[in-house]
Each structure stands twice: as structure tokens, then as C-alpha cells.
C-alpha positions as CSV (number, residue, x, y, z in Angstrom):
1,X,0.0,0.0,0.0
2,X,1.3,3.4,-0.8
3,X,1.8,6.2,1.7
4,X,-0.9,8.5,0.1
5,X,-3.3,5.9,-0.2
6,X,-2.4,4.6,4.0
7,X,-2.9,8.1,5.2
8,X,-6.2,8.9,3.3
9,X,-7.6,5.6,4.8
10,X,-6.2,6.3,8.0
11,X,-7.7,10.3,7.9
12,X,-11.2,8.8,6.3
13,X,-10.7,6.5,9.9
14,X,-11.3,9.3,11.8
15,X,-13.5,11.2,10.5
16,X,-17.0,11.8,11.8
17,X,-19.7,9.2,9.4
18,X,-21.4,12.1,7.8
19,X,-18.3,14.2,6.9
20,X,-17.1,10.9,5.3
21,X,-20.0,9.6,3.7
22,X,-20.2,13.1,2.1
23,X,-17.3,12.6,0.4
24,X,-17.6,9.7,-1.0
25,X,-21.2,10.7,-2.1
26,X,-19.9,12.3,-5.4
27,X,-17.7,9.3,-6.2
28,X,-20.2,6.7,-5.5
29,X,-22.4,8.3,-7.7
30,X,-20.1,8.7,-10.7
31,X,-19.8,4.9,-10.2
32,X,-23.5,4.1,-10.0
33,X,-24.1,6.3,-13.0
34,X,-21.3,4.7,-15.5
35,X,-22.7,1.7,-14.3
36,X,-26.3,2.3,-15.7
37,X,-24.8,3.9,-18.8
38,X,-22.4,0.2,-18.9
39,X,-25.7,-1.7,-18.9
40,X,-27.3,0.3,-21.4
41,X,-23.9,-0.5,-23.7
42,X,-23.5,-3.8,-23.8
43,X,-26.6,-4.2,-24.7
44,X,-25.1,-3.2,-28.1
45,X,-25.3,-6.4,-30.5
46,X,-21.3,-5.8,-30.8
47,X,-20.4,-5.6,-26.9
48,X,-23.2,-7.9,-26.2
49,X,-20.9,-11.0,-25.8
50,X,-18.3,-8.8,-23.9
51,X,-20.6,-7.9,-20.5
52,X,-21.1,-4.8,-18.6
53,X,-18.2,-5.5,-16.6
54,X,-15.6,-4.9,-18.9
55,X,-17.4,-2.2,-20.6
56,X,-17.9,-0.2,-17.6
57,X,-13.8,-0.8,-17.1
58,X,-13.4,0.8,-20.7
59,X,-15.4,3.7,-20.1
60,X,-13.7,4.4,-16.4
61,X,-9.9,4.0,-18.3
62,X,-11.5,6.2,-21.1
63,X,-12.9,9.3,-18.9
64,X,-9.5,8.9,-16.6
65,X,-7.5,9.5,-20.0
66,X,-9.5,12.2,-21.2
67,X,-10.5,14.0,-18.4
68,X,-8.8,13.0,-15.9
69,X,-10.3,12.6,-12.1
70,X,-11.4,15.6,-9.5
71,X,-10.4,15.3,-6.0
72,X,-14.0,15.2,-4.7
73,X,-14.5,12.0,-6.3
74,X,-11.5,10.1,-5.2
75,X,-12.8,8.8,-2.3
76,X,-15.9,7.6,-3.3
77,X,-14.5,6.1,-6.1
78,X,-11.9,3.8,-3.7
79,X,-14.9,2.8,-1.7
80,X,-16.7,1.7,-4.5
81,X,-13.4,-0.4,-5.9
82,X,-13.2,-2.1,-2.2
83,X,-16.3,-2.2,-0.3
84,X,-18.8,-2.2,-3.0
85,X,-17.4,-4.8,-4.9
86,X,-17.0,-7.2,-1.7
87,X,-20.6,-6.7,-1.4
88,X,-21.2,-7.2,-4.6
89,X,-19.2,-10.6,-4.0
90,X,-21.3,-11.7,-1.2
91,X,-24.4,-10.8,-3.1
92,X,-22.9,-12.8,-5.9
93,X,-23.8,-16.3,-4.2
94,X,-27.8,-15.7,-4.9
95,X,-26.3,-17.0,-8.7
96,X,-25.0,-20.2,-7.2
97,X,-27.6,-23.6,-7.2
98,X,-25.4,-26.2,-6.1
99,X,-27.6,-28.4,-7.6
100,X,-26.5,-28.0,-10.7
101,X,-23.7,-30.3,-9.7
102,X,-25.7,-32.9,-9.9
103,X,-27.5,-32.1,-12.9
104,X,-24.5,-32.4,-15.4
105,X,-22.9,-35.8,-14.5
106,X,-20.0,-37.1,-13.1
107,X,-17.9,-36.6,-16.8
108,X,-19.2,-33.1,-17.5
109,X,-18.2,-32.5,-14.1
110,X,-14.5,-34.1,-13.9
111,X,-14.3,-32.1,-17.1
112,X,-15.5,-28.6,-15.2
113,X,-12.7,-29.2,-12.7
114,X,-10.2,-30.9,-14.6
115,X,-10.4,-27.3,-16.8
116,X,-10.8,-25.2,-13.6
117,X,-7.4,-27.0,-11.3
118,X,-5.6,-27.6,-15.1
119,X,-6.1,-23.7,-16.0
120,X,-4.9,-22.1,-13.0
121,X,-1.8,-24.0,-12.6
122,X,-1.1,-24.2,-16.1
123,X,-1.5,-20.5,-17.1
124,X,-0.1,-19.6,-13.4
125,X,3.1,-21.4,-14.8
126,X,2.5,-20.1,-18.5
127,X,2.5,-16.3,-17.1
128,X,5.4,-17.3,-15.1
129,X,7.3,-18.3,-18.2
130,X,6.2,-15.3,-20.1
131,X,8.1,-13.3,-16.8
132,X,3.7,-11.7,-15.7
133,X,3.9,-11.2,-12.3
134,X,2.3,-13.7,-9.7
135,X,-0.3,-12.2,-8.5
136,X,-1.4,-10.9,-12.3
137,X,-1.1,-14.2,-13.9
138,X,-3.1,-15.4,-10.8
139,X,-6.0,-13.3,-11.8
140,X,-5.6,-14.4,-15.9
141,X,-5.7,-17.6,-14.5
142,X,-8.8,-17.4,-12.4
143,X,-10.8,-15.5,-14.6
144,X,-10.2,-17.7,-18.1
145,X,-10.3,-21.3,-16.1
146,X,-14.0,-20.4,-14.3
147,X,-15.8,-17.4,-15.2
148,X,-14.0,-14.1,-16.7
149,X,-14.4,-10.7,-15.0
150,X,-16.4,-11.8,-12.1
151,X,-14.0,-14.4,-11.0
152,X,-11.2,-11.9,-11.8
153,X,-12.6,-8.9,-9.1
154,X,-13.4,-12.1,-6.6
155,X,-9.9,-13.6,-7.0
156,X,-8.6,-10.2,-6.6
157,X,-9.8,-9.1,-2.9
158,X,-8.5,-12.8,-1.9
159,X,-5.2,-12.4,-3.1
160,X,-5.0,-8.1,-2.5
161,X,-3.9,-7.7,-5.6
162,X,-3.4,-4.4,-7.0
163,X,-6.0,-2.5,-8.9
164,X,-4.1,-2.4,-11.9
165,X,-3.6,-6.3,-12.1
166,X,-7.3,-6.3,-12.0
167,X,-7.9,-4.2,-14.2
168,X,-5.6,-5.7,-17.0
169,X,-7.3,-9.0,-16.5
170,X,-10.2,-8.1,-16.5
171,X,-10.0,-6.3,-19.9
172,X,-7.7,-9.1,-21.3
173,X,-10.6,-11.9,-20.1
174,X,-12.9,-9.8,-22.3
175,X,-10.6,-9.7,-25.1
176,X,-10.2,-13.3,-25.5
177,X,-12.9,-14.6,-25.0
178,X,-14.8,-12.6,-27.3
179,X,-12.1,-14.5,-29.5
180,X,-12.4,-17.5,-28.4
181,X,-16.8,-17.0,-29.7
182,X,-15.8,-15.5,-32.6
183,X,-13.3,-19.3,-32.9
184,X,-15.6,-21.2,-32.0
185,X,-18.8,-20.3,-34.0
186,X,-16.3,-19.9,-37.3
187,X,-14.2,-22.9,-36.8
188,X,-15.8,-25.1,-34.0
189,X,-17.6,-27.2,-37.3
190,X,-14.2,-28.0,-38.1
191,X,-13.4,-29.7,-35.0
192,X,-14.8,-33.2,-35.1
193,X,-17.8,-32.3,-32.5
194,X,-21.0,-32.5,-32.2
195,X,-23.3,-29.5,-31.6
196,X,-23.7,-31.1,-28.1
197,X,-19.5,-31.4,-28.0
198,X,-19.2,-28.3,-29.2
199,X,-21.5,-26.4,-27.0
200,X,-19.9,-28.5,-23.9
201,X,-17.0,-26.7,-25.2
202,X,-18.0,-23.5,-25.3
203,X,-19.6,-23.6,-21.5
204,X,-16.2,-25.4,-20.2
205,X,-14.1,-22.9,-21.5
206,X,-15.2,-19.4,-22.4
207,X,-14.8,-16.4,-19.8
208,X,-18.1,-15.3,-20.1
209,X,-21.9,-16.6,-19.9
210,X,-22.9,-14.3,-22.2
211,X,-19.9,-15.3,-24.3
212,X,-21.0,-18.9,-23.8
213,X,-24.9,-18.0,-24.8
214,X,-23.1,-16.1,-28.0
215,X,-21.4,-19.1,-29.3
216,X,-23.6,-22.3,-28.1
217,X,-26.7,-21.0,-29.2
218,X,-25.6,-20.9,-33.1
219,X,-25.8,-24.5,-32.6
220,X,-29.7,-24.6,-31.6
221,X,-31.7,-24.4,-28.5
222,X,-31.0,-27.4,-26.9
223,X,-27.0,-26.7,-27.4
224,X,-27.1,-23.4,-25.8
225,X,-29.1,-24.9,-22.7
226,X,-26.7,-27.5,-22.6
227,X,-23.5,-25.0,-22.8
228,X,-24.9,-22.4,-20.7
229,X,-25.4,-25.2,-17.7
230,X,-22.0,-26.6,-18.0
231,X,-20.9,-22.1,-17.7
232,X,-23.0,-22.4,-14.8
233,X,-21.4,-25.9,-13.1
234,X,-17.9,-23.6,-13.6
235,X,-19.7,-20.8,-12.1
236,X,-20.5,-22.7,-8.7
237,X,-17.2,-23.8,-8.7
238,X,-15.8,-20.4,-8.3
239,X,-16.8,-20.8,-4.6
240,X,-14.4,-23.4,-3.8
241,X,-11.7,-22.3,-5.4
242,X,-12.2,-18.7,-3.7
243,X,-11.6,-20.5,-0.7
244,X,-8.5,-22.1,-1.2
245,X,-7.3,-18.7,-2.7
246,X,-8.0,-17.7,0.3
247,X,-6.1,-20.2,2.5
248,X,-2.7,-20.0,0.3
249,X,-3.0,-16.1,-0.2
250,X,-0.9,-15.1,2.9
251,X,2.6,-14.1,3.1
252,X,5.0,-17.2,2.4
253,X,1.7,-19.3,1.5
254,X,1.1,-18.9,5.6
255,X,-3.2,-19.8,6.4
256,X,-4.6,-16.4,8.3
257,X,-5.6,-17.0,11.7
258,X,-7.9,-14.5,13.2
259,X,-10.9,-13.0,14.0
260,X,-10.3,-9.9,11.6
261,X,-8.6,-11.8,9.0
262,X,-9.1,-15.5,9.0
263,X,-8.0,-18.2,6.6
264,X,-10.6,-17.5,4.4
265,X,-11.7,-13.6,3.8
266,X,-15.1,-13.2,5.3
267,X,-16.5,-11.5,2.1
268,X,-16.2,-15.5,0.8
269,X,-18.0,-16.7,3.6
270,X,-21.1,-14.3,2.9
271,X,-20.4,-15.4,-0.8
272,X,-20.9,-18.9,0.4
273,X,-23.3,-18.7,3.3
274,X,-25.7,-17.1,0.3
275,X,-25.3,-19.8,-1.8
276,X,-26.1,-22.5,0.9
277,X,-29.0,-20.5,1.8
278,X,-30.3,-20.2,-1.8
279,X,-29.5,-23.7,-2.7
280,X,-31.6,-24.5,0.1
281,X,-34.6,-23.2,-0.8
282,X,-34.7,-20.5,2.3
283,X,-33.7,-17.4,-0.1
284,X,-37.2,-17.4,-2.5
285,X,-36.6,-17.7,-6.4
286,X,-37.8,-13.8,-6.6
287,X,-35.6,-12.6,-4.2
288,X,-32.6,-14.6,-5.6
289,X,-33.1,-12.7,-9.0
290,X,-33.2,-9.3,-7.2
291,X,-30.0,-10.1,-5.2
292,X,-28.4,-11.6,-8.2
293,X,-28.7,-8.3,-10.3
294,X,-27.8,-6.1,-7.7
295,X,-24.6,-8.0,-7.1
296,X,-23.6,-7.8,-11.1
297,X,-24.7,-3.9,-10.7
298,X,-22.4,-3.7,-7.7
299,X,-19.7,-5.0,-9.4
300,X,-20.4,-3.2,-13.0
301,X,-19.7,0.0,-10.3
302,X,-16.9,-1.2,-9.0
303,X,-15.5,-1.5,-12.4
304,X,-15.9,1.9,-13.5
305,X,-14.6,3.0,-10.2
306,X,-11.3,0.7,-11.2
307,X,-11.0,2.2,-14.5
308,X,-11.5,5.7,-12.9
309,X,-8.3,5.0,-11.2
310,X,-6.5,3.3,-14.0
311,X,-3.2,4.8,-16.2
312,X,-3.1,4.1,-19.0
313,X,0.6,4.0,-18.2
314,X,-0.1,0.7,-16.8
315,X,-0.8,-0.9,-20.4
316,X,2.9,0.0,-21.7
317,X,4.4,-1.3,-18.7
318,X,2.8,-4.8,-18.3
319,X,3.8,-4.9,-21.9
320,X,2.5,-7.5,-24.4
321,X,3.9,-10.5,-22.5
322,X,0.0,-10.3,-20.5
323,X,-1.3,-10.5,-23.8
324,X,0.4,-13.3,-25.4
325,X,0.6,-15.3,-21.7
326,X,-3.5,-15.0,-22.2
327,X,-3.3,-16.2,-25.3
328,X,-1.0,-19.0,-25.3
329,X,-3.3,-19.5,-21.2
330,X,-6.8,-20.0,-23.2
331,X,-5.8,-22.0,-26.5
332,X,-4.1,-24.7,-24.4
333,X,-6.9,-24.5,-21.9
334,X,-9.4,-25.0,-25.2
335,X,-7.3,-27.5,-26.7
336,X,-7.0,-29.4,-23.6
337,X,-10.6,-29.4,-22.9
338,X,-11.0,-30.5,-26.8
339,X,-9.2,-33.8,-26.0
340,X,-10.7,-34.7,-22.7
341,X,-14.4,-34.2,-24.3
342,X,-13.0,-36.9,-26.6
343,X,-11.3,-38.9,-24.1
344,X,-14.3,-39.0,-21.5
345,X,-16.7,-39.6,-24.4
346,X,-18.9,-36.7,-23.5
347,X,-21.9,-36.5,-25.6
């Protein structure tokens, strides 16, 4: 953490609730308002397939580069990368039916977590060897192995990584796996798979369920069902792999134990208490919906918030070693999932 940043947390501290809140009124609103102009964007037929998420990160880095950011709204702009996103996490579990699990089968399933433990190693070690930071490649290989953006700002308050790590996987996830749609609707045909194979796929590998919806539902109705469940199955998945984020994150690989910081970050444990609770049947359907889009508007505001604070800078300094670790990350993860749909004899 930076000096600056150390001594405006500690001043906000102590400060009296109202004087604080009104200053992180203007920021927070900035947010919340790039957040409804996100949603109103990607429902654009071209940024459709790439989510609110990253375009609300797009339009943050855009306004930052042109215009720069005010004083006034630097504080509400921090809270909304920090605590508004870990609420947005928490609220995030209302998406997660457990019994989904179930509902795929035992190969569709080893597949789901042969591509979710297989891509985070393998593109952790991939990054590695393209000299990415750890903590960055971390977050590439989070977000491509289970679910793109989301799991990217998830992975990244377990693992405190820096905003600009975030932020440049985030907008790489988006970047590839609109490729990956554009691959798979154009050459998928070619692959020796069935429109079932294919959209199993598409579900086990994309960043994105919109992505997923994009590409599987060329194939028909029943394909794009079938790919958007297997998304899903990764999706649930996120949970426990958030927690064992969580219990290798410290310093040295050292578990966390204590009450204001335990092994596992307690924004995780609201993420999976939610879950349970919904899986359950004791959250309603109705209210599951509600919760579910306020969480993906939470996070669409944290994303502008994190694009309000990003250089551009940042881009010429990771270099394009991110870009081709992504790369090289996702077509092995693709190719490898290619062979075990053969190998399993997933139909």
C-alpha cells in the first residue's frame, strides 16, 4: 500500500460518518451512473458478448484519460473499488444452485474441474514463463479457467492484488474470450464435434456466460441450454476455489488465523453462506433474482470506479507478454478441454 493511499484511509478512519459519507457521495455516484450507462452499452449487438463489466472498465480508463479525475470524487471512487465490490461478492452467491452439480454428471463435471485446477496451474506457470507477475497471472488464471471478470474482481480481494492487475485481466478476459466466440462459431464445425460437443466446449471454456450464450446457441436451443449449464457448473465452482485462494494467499503461503482476517476472507464466507441458503430453498426464487442483479450492478460500479483510477501507463508497462501469456493460457486450456471431451466420451 502506498503512503498516500495509507494516510487517506487512516484520515477517512477518523473522521466523523457524515463528513465521510459526504465525500464519498460524489464518487459513488459517478460509479452508480457509469454503471447504468455500462448496462445500457452492452446491450449493443457488438459488446453484447463482452458484458457490462468490462465495458464499464473501458469507459472508467477512457474518462480517466480524457478527463482525468477531480479530488472530490477520489474517495468515493476507492470505496466503491473495495467495499462495493465485496458486497457485490457476497451478493454474488444468490447465482450459485449447487444443484447444478448434480444435474451435469459425473464426466461433465471431472471435465469442469479438470479445466478449472488444469487452467490455473497451467497458465499460473505459463505467465510465469512469459516473466507476468504472480499475482497478475493469478487473476488471468482465475478469470479464463471459471468465469471471466467476475471471478477476476473475486480472486482479486483474496489475493489483494493491486488495482491495476485487476484491471488488465479483466479487460484481457474480455478480449479473449470474445475471440475465443468469434473461434468457436467460425471454426468449431471444423473440430470433429458435435453440436452437443461443441456447446460443452464453449460452456467449459469461455470467460463469459454471455460469451457462452453467443457461441452455443448458433448450434440450436438445446445446445445453448446444454453449454450455458456446463458455464453455470464452472460458475458454482468459483466458490471453492475462492476458498483455497484464500487459505494460500498469505505471506509465504502462511493460512490467516484470526478473527479480523481468517483463513478465508469473510466477504467468501457471505459469498458462500448465500449460496447454501439459496441452494436451500430458504432465499425465495424472486428474491434470488433481485440479489443476483444487484450483485452484477455492484460489481459493474466497481469496475468503473477501477477504470476511474487506471493509467493508461499501466498498459505500456505490463507490456505485451499479459497478452500473449492470455493467449497461449486460453488455447491450451481450449485444446485441452477439446481432447478430454473426446477422451471422456462426453456426448
Amino acid at each position: 500500500m502506498t503512503a498516500p493511499l495509507a494516510a487517506s484511509e487512516s484520515t477517512a478512519a477518523s473522521s466523523p460518518p457524515g463528513s465521510l459519507w459526504r465525500r464519498r457521495l460524489p464518487g459513488l455516484g459517478l460509479a452508480a451512473a457509469l454503471a447504468v450507462v455500462s448496462y445500457g452499452l452492452a446491450m449493443l449487438p457488438g459488446l453484447k458478448v463482452v458484458g457490462p463489466l468490462t465495458v464499464a472498465l473501458l469507459i472508467g480508463i477512457s474518462l480517466r484519460t480524457a478527463l482525468g479525475l477531480a479530488p472530490s470524487l477520489m474517495e468515493g471512487t476507492r470505496y466503491s473499488a473495495r467495499t462495493v465490490l465485496r458486497l457485490g461478492i457476497v451478493l454474488m452467491g444468490a447465482r450459485l444452485d449447487f444443484g447444478l452439480v448434480a444435474q451435469v454428471g459425473p464426466r461433465v463435471l471431472l471435465l469442469s474441474l479438470a479445466v478449472i485446477v488444469g487452467g490455473i496451474l497451467g497458465i499460473r506457470w505459463v505467465a510465469r514463463r512469459f516473466g507476468v507477475p504472480e499475482k497478475l497471472g493469478t487473476l488471468l488464471a482465475v478469470g479464463t479457467s471459471i468465469c471471466g471478470a467476475s471471478a477476476v474482481v473475486a480472486a482479486s480481494s483474496v489475493t489483494r492484488a493491486e488495482e491495476e492487475d485487476t484491471t488488465l485481466a479483466v479487460g484481457l478476459c474480455g478480449i479473449l474470450g470474445t475471440v475465443g466466440v468469434l473461434f468457436y462459431v467460425f471454426v468449431g464445425p471444423l473440430l470433429g464435434l458435435s453440436s452437443a460437443q461443441l456447446a460443452i466446449l464453449s460452456g467449459a471454456t469461455l470467460h463469459e456466460v454471455a460469451q457462452v450464450m453467443a457461441a452455443a446457441f448458433t448450434w440450436g436451443t438445446s445446445a445453448g441450454d446444454l453449454g450455458t449449464l456446463v458455464k453455470l457448473t464452472r460458475v458454482v465452482l468459483l466458490a471453492p476455489a475462492l476458498v483455497v485462494l484464500g487459505l494460500v494467499s498469505g505471506a509465504g503461503g502462511q493460512v490467516r488465523y484470526s478473527l479480523k482476517e481468517p483463513p478465508i476472507p469473510w466477504f467468501v464466507i457471505g459469498f458462500l453462506a448465500v449460496g447454501v441458503l439459496g441452494t436451500a430453498g430458504v432465499v425465495p426464487a424472486a428474491a434470488k433474482g433481485w440479489l443476483s442483479t444487484a450483485s452484477v450492478f455492484l460489481m459493474v460500479m466497481a469496475m468503473a470506479a477501477m477504470g476511474l483510477g487506471t493509467h493508461l501507463s499501466m498498459v505500456r508497462r505490463a507490456g505485451m507478454r499479459v497478452v500473449y501469456a492470455g493467449l497461449v493460457g486460453f488455447a491450451a486450456l481450449a485444446l485441452a478441454a477439446w481432447g478430454l471431451i473426446q477422451l471422456l466420451s462426453i456426448q
